[in-house]
N, C-alpha and C positions, 0 to 999 in steps of 0.2 A: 328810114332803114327798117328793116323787118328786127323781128324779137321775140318770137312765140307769144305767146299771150303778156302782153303788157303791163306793168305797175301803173295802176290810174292814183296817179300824185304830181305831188312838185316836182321841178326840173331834181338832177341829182345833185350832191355836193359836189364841192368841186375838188376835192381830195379827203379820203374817209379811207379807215383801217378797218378791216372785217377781222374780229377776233375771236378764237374757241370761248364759251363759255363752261366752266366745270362742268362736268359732267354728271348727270341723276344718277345712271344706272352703271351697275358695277362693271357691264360688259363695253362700255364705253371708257379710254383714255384721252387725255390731250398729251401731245409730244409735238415741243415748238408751237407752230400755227396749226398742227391740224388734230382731226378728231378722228380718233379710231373707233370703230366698233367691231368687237369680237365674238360677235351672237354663237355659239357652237362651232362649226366647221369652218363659218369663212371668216374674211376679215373684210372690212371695208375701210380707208381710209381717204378724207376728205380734206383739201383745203385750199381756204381761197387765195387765190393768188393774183399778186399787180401784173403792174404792166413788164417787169423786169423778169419774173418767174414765167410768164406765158412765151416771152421773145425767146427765153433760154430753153421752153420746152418744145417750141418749134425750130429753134436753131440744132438742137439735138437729133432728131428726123429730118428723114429725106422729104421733100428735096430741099431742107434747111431754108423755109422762107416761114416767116411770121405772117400769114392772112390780115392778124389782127391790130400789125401796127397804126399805131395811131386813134385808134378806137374805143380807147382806154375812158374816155368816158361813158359810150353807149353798152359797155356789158358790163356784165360780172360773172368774171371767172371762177370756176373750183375745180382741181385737179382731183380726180377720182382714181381710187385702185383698188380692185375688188379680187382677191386674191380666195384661189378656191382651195381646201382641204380634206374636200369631199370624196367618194365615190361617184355621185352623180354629176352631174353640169349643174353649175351656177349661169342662173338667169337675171335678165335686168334688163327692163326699156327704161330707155332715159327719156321718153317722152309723156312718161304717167312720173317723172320727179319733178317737186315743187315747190317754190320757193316762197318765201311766206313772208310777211314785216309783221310788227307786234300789233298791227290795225288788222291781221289777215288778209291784206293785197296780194295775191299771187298771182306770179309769173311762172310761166312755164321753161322749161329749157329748149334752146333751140334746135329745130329739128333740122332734118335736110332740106325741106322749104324755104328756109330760113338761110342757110345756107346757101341757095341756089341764088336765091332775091337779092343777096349783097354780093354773093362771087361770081354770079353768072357771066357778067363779062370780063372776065378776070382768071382763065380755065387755070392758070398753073395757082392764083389765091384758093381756087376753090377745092382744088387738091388738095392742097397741103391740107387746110379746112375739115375735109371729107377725111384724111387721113389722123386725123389728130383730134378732131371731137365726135363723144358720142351721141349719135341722133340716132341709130335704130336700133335692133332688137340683139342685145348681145350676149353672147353663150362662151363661159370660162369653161373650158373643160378640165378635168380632176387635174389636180395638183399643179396647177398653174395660175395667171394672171394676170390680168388686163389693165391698162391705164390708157388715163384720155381724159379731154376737157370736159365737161359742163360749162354753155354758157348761157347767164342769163341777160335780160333787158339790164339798165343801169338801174339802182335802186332810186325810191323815192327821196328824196333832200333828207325829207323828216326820217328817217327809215333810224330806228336804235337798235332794232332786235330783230333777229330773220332762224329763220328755222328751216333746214331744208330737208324735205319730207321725199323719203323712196321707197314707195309702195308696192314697187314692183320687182322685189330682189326677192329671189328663189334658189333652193340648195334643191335640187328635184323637184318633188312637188311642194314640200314644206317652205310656206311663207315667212320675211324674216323683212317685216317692214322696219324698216329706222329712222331716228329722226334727229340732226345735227344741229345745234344750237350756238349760234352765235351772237357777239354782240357788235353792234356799229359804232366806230369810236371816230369823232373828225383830226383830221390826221393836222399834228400842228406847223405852221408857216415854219419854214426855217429860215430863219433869219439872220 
């Protein structure tokens, strides 16, 4: 199965919690599972989500089908939403974001290559897919705001600490790299 650039590790867990970590800096919150950041004009808000939060955000758009049923171990999801407050356009490729473990393995997020490799024969998976995550080059225009997946490869087994790095978010010309910090917790048997 394709994945953008891959985690070179062990298989993944076989169920694990992706959690915010507090936050450094003052323009950063956690609320619930995700992490916000409020650098000046925009906001970004980040958070990873299972397999129940990805079915629910593909059952909420057309054409209400989940791509990713079942797939729940080869990715890792984060819902993204990048909300502008600007006069200019907010900019963002999601294909210079990066995903990190505390050994610094990174994976990249998936593009539309990636997308094409797993849904190609599958036109109405690869819709939805194409409709619901972002792989190309994306423009919030003023006082508005975009949402959509990030997905990355599954993590590495060992994986505790993951950072994910977006270097390429832009309020006009002004840079406003971020960086989201979480921690990997194994998620316990219920029994």
């Amino acid at each position: 199965m394709a994945g953008g650039c891959l985690f070179v590790g062990p298989a993944p867990p076989e169920q694990v919690n992706i959690r915010p970590l507090p936050p450094r800096l003052p323009t950063y919150t956690v609320s619930g599972q995700a992490i916000i950041a409020a650098p000046g004009p925009i906001s970004v808000t980040v958070q990873p989500v299972g397999p129940e939060e990805v079915h629910g955000y593909f059952r909420s758009r057309p054409p209400r089908v989940n791509p990713f049923q079942g797939m729940q171990k080869a990715i890792t999801p984060f819902l993204v939403r990048i909300e502008n407050r600007t006069r200019d356009q907010v900019t963002f490729d999601p294909g210079l974001a990066v995903l990190k473990d505390q050994d610094n393995r990174p994976a990249t997020a998936w593009d539309a290559m990636d997308l094409h490799q797993t849904f190609g024969e599958k036109p109405a998976l690869l819709q939805a897919a194409q409709g619901g995550v972002f792989t190309g080059y994306l423009v919030v225009p003023p006082d508005q705001s975009r949402e959509g997946l990030l997905i990355f490869p599954a993590l590495p087994k060992d994986a505790k600490a993951l950072l994910l790095h977006f270097s390429s978010l832009y309020a006009g010309p002004a840079p406003y790299p971020l960086i989201f910090e979480f921690t990997v917790v194994p998620e316990e048997s219920k029994k």
